[in-house]
PyMOL Python script that loads the backbone (N, CA, C, O; Angstrom):
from pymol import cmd

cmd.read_pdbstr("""\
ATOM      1  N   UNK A   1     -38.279  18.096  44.130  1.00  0.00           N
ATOM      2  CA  UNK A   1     -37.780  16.923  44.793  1.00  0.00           C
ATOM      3  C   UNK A   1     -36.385  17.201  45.373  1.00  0.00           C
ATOM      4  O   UNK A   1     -36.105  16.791  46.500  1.00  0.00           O
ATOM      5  N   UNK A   2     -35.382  17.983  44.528  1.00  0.00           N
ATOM      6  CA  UNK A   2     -34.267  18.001  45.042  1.00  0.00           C
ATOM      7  C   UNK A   2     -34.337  18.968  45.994  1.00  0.00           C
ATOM      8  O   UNK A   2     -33.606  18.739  46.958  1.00  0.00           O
ATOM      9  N   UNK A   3     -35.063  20.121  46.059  1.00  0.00           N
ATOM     10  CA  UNK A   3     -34.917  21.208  47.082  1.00  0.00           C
ATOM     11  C   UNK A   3     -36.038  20.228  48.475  1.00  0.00           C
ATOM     12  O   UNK A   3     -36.078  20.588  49.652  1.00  0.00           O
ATOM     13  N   UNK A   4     -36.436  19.605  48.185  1.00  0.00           N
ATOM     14  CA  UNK A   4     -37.034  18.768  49.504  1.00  0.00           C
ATOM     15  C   UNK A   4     -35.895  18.312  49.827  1.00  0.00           C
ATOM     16  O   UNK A   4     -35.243  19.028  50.588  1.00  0.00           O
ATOM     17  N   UNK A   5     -35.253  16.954  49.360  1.00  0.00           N
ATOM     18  CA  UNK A   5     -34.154  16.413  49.825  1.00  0.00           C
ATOM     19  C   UNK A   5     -32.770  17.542  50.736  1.00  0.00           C
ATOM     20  O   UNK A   5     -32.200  17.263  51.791  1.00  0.00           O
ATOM     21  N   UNK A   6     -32.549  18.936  49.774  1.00  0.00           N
ATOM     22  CA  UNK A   6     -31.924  19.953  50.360  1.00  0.00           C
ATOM     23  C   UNK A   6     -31.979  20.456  52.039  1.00  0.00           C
ATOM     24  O   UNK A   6     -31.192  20.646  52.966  1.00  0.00           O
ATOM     25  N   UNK A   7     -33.867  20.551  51.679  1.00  0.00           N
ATOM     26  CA  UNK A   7     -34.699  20.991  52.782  1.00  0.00           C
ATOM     27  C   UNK A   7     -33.973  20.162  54.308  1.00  0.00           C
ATOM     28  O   UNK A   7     -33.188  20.633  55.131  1.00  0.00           O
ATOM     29  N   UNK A   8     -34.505  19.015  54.252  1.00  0.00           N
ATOM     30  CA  UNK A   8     -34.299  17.924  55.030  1.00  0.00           C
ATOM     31  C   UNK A   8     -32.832  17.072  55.311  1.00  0.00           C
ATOM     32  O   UNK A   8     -32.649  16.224  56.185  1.00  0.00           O
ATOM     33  N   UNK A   9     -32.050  17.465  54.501  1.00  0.00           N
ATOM     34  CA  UNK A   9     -30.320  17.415  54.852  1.00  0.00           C
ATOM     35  C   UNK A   9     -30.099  18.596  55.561  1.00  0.00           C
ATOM     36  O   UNK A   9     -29.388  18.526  56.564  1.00  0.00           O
ATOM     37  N   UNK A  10     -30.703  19.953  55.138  1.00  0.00           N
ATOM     38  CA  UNK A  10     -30.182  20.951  55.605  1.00  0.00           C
ATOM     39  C   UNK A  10     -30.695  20.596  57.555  1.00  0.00           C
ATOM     40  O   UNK A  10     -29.945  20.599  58.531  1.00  0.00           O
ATOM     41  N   UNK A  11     -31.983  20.369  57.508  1.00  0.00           N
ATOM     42  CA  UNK A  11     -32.810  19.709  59.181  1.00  0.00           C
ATOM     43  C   UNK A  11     -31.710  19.208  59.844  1.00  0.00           C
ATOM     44  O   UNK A  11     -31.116  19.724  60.791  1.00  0.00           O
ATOM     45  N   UNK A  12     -31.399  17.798  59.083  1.00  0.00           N
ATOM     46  CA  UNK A  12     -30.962  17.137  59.931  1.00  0.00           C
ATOM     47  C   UNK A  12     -29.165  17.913  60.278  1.00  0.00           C
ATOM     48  O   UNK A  12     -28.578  17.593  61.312  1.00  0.00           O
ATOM     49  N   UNK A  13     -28.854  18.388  59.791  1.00  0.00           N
ATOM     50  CA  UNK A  13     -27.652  18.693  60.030  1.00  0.00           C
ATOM     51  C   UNK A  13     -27.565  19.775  61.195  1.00  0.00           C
ATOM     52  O   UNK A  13     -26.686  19.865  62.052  1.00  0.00           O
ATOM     53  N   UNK A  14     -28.820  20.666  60.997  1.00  0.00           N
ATOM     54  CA  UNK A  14     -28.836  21.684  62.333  1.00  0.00           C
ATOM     55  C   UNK A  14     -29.123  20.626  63.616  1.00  0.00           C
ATOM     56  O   UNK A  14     -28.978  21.022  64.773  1.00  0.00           O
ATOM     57  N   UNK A  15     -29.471  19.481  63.361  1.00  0.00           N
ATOM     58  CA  UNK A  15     -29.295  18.530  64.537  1.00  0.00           C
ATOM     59  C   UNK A  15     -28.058  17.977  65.341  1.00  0.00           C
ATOM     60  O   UNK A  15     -27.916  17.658  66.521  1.00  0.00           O
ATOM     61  N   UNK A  16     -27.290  17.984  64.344  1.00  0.00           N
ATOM     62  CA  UNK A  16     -26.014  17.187  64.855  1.00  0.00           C
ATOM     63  C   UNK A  16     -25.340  18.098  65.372  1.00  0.00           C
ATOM     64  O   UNK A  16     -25.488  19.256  64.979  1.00  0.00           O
ATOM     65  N   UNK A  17     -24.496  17.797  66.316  1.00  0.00           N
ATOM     66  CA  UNK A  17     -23.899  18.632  67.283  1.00  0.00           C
ATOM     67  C   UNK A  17     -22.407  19.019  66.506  1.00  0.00           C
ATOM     68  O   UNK A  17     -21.674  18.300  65.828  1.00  0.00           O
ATOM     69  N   UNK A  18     -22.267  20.598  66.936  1.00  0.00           N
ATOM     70  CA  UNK A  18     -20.855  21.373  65.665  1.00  0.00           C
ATOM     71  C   UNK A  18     -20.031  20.711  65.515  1.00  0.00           C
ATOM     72  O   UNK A  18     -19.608  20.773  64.361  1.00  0.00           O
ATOM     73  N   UNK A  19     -19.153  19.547  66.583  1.00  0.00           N
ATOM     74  CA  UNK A  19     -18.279  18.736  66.452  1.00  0.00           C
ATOM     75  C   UNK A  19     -18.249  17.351  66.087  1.00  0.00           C
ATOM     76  O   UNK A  19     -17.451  16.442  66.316  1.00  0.00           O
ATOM     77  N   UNK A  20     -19.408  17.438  65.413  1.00  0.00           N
ATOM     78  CA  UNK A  20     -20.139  15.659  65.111  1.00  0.00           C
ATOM     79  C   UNK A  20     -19.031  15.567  63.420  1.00  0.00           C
ATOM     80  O   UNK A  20     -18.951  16.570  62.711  1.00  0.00           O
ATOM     81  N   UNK A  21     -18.420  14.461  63.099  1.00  0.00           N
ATOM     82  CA  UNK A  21     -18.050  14.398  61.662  1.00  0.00           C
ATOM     83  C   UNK A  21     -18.819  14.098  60.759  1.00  0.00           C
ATOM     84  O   UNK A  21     -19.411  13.022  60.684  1.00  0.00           O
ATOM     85  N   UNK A  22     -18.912  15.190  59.823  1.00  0.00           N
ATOM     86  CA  UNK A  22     -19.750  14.940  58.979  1.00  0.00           C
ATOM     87  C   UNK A  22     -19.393  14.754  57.472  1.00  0.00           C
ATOM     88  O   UNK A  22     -18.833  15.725  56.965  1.00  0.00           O
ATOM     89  N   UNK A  23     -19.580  13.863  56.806  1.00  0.00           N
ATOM     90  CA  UNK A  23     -19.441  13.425  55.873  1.00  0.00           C
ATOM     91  C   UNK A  23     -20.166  13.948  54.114  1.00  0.00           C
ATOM     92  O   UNK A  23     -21.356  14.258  54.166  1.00  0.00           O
ATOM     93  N   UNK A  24     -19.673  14.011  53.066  1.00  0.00           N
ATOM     94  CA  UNK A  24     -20.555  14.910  52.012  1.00  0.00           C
ATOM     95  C   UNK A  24     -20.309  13.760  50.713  1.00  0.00           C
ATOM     96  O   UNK A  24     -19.305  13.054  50.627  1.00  0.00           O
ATOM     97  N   UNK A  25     -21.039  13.754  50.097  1.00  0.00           N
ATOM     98  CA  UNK A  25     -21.232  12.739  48.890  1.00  0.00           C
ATOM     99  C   UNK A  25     -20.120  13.378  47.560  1.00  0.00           C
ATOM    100  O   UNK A  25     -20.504  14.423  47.036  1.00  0.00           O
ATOM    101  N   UNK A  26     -19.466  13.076  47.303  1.00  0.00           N
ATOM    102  CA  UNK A  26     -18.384  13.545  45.554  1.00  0.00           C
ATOM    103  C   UNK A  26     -18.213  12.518  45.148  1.00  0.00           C
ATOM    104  O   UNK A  26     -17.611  11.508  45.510  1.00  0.00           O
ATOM    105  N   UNK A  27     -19.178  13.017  43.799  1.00  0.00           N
ATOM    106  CA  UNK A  27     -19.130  11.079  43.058  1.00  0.00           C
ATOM    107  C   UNK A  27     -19.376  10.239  43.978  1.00  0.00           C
ATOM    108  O   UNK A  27     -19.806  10.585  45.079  1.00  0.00           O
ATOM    109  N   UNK A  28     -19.135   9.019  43.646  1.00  0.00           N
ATOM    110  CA  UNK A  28     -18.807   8.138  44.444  1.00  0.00           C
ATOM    111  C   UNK A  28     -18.316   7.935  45.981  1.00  0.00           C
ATOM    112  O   UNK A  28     -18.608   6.910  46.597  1.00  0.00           O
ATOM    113  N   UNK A  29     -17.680   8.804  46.458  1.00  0.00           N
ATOM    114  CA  UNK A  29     -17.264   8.464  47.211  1.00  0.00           C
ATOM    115  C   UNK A  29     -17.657   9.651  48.439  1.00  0.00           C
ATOM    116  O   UNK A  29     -17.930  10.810  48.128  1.00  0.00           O
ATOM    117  N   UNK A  30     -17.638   9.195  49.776  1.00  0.00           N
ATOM    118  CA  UNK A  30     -17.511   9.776  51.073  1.00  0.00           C
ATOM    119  C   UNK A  30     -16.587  10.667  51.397  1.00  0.00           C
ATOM    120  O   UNK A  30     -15.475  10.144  51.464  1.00  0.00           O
ATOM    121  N   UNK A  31     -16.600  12.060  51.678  1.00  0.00           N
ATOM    122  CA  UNK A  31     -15.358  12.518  51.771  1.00  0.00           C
ATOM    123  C   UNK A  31     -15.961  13.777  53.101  1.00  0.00           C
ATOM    124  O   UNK A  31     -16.931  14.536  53.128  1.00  0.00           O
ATOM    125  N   UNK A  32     -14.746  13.476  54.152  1.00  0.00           N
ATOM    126  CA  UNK A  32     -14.919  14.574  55.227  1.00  0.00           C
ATOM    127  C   UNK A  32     -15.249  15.978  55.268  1.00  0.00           C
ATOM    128  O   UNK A  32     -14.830  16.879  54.541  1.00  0.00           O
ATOM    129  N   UNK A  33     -15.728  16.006  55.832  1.00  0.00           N
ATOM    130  CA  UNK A  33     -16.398  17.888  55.569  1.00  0.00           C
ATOM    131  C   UNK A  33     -16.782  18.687  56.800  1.00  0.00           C
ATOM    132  O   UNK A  33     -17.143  18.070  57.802  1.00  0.00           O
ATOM    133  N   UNK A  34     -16.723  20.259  56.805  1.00  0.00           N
ATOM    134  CA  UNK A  34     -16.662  20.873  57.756  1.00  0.00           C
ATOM    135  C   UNK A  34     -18.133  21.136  57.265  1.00  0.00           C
ATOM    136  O   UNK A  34     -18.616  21.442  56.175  1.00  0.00           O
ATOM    137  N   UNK A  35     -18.840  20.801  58.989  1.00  0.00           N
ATOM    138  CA  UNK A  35     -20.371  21.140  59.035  1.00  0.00           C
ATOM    139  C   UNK A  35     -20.583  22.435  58.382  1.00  0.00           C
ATOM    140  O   UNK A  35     -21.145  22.386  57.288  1.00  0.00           O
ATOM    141  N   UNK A  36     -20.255  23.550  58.822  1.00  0.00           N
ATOM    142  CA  UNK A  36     -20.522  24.688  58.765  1.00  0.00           C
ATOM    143  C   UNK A  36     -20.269  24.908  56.786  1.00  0.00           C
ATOM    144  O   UNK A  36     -20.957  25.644  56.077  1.00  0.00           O
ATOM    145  N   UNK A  37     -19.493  24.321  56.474  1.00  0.00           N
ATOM    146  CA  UNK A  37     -19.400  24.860  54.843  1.00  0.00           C
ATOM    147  C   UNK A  37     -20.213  23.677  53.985  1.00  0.00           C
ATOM    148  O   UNK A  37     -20.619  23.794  52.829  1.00  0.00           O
ATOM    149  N   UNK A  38     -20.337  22.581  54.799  1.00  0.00           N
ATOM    150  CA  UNK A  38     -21.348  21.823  53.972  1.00  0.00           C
ATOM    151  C   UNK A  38     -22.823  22.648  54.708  1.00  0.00           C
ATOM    152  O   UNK A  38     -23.361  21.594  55.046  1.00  0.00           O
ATOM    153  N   UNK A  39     -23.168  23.023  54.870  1.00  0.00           N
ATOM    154  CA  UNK A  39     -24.691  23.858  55.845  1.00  0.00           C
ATOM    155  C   UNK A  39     -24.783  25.437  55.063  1.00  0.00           C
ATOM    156  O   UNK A  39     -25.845  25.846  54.594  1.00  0.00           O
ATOM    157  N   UNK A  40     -23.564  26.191  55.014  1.00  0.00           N
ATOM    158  CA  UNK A  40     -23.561  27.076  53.625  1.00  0.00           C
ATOM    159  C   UNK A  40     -23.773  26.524  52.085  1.00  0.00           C
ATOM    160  O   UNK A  40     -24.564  27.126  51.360  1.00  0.00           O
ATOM    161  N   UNK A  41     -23.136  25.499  51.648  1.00  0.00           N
ATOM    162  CA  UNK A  41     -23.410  25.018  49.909  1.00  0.00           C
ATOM    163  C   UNK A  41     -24.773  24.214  50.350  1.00  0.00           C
ATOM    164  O   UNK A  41     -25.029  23.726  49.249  1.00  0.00           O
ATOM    165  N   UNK A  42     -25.493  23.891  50.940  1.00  0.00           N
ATOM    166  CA  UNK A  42     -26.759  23.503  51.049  1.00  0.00           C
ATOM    167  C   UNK A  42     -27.832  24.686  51.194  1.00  0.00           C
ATOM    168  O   UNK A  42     -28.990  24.763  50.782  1.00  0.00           O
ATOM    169  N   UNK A  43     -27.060  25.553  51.902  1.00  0.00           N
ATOM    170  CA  UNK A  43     -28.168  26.839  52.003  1.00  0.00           C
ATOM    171  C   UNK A  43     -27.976  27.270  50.269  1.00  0.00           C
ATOM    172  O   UNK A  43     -28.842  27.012  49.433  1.00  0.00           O
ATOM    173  N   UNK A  44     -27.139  27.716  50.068  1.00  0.00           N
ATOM    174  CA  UNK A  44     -27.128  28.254  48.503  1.00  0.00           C
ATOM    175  C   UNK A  44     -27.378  27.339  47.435  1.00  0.00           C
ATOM    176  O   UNK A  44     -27.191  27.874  46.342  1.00  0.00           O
ATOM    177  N   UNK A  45     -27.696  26.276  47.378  1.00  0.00           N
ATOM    178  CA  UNK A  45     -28.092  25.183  46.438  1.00  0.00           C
ATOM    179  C   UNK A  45     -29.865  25.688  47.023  1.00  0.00           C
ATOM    180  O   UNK A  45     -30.497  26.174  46.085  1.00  0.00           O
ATOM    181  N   UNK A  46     -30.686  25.632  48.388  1.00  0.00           N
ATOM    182  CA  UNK A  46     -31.706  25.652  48.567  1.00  0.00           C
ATOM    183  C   UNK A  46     -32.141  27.271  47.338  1.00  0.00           C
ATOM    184  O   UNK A  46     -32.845  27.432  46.341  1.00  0.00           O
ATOM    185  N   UNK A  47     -31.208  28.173  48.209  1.00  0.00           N
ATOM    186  CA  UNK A  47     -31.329  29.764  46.951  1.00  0.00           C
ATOM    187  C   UNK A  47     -31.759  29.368  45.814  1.00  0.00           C
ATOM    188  O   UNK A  47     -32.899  29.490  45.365  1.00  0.00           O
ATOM    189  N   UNK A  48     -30.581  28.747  45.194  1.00  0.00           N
ATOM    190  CA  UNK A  48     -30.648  28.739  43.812  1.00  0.00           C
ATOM    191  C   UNK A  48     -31.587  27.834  43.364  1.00  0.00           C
ATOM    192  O   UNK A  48     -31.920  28.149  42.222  1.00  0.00           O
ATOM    193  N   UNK A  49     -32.189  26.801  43.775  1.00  0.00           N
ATOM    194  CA  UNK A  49     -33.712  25.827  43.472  1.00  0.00           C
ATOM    195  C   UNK A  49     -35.009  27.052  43.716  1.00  0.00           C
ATOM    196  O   UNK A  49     -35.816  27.417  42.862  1.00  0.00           O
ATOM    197  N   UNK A  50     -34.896  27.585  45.311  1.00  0.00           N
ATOM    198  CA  UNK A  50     -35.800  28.564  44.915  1.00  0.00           C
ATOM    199  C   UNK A  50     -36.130  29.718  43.761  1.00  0.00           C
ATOM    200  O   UNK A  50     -37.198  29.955  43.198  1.00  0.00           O
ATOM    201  N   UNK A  51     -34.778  30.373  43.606  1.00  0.00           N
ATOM    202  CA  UNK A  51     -34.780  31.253  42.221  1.00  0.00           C
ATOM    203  C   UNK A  51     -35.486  30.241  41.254  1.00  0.00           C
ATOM    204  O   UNK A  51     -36.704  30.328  41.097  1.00  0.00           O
ATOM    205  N   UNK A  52     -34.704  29.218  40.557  1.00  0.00           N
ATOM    206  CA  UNK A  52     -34.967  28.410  39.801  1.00  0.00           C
ATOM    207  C   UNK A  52     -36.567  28.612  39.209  1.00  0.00           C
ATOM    208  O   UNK A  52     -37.176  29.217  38.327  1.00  0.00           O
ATOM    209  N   UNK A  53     -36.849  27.440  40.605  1.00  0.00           N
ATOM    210  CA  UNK A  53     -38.817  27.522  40.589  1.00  0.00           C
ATOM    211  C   UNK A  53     -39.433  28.736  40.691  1.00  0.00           C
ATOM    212  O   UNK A  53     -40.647  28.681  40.496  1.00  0.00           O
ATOM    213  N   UNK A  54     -38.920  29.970  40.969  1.00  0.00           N
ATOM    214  CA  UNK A  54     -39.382  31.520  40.499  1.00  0.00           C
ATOM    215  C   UNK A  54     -39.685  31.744  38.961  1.00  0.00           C
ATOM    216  O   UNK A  54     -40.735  31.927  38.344  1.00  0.00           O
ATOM    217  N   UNK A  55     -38.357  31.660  38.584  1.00  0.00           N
ATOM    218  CA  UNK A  55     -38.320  31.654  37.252  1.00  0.00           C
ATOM    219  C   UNK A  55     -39.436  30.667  36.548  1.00  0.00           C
ATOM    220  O   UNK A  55     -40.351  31.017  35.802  1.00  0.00           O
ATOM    221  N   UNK A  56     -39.175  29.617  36.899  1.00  0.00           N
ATOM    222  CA  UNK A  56     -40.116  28.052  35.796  1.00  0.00           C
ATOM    223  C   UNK A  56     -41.728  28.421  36.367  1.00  0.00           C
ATOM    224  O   UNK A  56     -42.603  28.110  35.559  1.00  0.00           O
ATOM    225  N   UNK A  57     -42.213  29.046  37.666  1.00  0.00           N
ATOM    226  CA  UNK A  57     -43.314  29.413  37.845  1.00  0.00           C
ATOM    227  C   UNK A  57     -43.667  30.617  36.612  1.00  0.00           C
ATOM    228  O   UNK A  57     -44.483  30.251  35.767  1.00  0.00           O
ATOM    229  N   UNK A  58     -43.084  32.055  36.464  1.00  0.00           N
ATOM    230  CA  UNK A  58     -42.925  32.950  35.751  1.00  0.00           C
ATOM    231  C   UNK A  58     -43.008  32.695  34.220  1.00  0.00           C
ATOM    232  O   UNK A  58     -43.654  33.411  33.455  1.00  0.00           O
ATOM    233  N   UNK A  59     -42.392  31.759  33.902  1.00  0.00           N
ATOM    234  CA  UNK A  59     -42.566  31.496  32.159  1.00  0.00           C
ATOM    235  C   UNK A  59     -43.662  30.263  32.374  1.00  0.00           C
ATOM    236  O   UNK A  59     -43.963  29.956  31.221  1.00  0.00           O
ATOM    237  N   UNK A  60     -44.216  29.624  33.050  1.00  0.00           N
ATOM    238  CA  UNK A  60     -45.501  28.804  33.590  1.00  0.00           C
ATOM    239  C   UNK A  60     -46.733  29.903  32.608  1.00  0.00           C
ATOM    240  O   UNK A  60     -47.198  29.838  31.471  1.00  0.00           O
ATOM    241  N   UNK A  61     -46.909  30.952  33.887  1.00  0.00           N
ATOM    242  CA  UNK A  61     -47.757  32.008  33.789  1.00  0.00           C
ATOM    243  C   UNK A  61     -47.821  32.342  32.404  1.00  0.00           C
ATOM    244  O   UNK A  61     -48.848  32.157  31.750  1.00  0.00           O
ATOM    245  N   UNK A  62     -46.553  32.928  31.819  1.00  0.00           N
ATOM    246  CA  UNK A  62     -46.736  33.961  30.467  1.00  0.00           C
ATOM    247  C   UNK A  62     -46.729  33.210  29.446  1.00  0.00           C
ATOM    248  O   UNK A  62     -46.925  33.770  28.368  1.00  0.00           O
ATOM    249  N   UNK A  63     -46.455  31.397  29.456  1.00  0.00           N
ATOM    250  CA  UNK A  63     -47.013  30.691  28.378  1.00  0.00           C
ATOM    251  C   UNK A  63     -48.604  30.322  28.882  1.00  0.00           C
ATOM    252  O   UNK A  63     -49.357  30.432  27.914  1.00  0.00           O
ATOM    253  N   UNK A  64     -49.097  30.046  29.726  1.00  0.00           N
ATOM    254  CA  UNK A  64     -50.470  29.833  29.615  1.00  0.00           C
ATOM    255  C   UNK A  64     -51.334  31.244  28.838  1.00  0.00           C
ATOM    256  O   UNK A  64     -52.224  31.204  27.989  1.00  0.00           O
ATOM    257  N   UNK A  65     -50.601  32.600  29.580  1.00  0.00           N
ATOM    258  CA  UNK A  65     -51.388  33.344  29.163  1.00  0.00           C
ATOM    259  C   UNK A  65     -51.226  33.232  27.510  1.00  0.00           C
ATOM    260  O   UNK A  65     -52.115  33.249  26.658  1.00  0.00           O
ATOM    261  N   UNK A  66     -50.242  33.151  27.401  1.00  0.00           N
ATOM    262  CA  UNK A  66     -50.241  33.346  25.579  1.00  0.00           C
ATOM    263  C   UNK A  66     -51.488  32.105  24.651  1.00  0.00           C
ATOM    264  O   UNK A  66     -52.288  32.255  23.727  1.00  0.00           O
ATOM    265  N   UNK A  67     -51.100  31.015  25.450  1.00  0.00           N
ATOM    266  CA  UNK A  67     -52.167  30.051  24.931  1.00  0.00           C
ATOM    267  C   UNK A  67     -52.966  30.496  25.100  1.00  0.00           C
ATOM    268  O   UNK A  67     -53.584  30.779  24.073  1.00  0.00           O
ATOM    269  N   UNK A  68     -53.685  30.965  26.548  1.00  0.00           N
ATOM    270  CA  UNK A  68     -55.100  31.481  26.079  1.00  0.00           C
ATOM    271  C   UNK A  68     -55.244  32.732  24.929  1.00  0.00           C
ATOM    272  O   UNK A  68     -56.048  32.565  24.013  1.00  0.00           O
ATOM    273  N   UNK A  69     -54.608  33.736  24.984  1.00  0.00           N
ATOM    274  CA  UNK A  69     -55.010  34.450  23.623  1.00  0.00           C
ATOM    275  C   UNK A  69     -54.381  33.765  22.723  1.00  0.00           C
ATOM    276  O   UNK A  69     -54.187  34.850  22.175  1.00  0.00           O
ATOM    277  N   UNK A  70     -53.954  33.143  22.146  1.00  0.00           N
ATOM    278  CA  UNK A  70     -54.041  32.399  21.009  1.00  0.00           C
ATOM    279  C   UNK A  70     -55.585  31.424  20.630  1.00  0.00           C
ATOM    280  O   UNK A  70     -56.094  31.240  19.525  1.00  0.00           O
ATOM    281  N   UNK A  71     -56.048  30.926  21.994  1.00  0.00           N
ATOM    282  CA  UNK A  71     -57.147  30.334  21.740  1.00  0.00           C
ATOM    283  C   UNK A  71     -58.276  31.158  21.652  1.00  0.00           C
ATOM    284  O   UNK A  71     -59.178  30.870  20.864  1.00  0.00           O
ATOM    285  N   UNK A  72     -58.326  32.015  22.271  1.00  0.00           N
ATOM    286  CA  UNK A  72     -59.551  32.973  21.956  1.00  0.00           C
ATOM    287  C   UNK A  72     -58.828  33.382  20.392  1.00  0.00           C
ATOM    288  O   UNK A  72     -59.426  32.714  19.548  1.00  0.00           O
ATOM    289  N   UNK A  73     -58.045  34.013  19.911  1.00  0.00           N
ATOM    290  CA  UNK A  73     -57.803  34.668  18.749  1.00  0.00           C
ATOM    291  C   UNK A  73     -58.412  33.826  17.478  1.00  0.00           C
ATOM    292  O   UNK A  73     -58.957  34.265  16.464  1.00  0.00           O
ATOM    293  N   UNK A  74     -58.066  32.104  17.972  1.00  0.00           N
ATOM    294  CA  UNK A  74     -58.337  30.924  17.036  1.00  0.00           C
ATOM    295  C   UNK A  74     -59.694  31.120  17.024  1.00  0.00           C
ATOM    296  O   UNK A  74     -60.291  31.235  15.953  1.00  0.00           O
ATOM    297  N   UNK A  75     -60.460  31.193  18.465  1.00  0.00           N
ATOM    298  CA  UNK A  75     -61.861  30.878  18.525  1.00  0.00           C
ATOM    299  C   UNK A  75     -62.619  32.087  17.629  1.00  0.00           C
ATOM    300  O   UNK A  75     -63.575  31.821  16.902  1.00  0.00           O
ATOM    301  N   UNK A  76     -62.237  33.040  17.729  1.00  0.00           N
ATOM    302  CA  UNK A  76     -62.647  34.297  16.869  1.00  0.00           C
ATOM    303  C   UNK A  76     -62.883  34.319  15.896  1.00  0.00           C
ATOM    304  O   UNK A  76     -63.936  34.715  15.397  1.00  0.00           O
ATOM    305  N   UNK A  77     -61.302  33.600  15.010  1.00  0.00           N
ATOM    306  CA  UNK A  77     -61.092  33.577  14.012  1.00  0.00           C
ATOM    307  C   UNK A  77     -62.354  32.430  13.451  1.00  0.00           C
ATOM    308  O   UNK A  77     -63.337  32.818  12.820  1.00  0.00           O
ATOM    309  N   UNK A  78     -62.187  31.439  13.698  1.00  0.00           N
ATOM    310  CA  UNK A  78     -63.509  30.440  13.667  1.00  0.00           C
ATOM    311  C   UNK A  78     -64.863  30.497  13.603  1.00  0.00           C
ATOM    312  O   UNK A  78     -65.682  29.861  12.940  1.00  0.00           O
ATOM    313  N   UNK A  79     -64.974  31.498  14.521  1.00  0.00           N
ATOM    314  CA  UNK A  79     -66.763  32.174  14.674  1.00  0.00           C
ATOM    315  C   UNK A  79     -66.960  33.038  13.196  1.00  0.00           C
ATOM    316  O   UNK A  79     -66.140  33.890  12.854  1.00  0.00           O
ATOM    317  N   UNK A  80     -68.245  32.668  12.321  1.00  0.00           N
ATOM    318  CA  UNK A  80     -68.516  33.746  11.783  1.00  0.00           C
ATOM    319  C   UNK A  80     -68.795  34.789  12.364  1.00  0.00           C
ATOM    320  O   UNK A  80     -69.549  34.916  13.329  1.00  0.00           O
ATOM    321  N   UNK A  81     -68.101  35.733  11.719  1.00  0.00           N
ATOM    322  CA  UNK A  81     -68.937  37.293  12.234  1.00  0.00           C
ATOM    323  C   UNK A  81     -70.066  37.596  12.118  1.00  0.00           C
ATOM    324  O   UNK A  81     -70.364  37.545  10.925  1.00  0.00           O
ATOM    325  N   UNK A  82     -71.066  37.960  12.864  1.00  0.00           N
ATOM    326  CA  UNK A  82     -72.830  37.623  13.146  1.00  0.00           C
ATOM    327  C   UNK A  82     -73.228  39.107  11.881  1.00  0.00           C
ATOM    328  O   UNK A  82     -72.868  40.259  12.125  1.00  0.00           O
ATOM    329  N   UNK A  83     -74.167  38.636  10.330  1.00  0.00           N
ATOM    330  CA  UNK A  83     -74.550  38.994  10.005  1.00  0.00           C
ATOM    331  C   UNK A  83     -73.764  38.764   8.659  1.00  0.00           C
ATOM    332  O   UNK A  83     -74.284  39.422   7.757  1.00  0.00           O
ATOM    333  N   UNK A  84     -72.872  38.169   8.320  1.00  0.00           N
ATOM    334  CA  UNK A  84     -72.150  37.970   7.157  1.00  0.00           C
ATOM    335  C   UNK A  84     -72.597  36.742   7.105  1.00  0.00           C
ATOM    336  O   UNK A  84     -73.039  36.176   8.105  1.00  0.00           O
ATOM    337  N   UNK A  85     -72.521  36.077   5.693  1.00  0.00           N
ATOM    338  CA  UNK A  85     -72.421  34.824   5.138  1.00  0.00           C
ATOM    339  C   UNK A  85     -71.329  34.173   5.192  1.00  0.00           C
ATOM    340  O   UNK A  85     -70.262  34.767   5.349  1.00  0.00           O
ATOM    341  N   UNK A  86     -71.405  32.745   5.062  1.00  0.00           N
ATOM    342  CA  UNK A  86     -70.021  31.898   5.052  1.00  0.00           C
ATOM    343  C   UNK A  86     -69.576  31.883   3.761  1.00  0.00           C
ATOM    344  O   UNK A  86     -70.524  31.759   2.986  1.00  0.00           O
ATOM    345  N   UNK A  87     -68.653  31.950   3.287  1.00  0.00           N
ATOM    346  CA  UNK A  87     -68.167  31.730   1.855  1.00  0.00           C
ATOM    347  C   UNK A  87     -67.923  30.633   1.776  1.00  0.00           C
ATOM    348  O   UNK A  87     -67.503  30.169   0.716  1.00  0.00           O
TER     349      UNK A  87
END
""", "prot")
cmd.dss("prot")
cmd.show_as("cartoon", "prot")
cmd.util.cbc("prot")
cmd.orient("prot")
């Protein structure tokens, strides 16, 4: 959500013309800003959301995989072994 919102501030700003005043959110309040360095900390906020969701995709992956061998290991463990009795 926030790298959308990023996405689409970053749009509209390549719209406005270099000498347009542009304004940046701190806390509360409105405070003047040079296009060009608010258009850099938006590009590197977009970076760092992408890294981010690299990473949270990456440990995504290597916990599902672990659940699944844990569930097969469970399911294994569960199955009698074919030709033994149950105790």
């Amino acid at each position: 959500m926030e790298k959308t919102e990023v996405e689409q501030t970053l749009s509209e700003l390549q719209k406005t013309a270099d000498d347009a005043v542009i304004y940046k959110a701190v806390g509360s309040l409105l405070v003047r800003a040079d296009k060009a360095k608010v258009a850099e900390e938006l590009t590197e906020r977009k970076e760092l959301l992408n890294t981010r969701s690299t990473v949270i995709a990456r440990q995504e992956e290597r916990i599902r995989s672990q659940v699944k061998e844990a569930q097969t290991k469970l399911q294994e463990d569960l199955n009698p072994v074919s030709g033994q009795p149950l105790s």
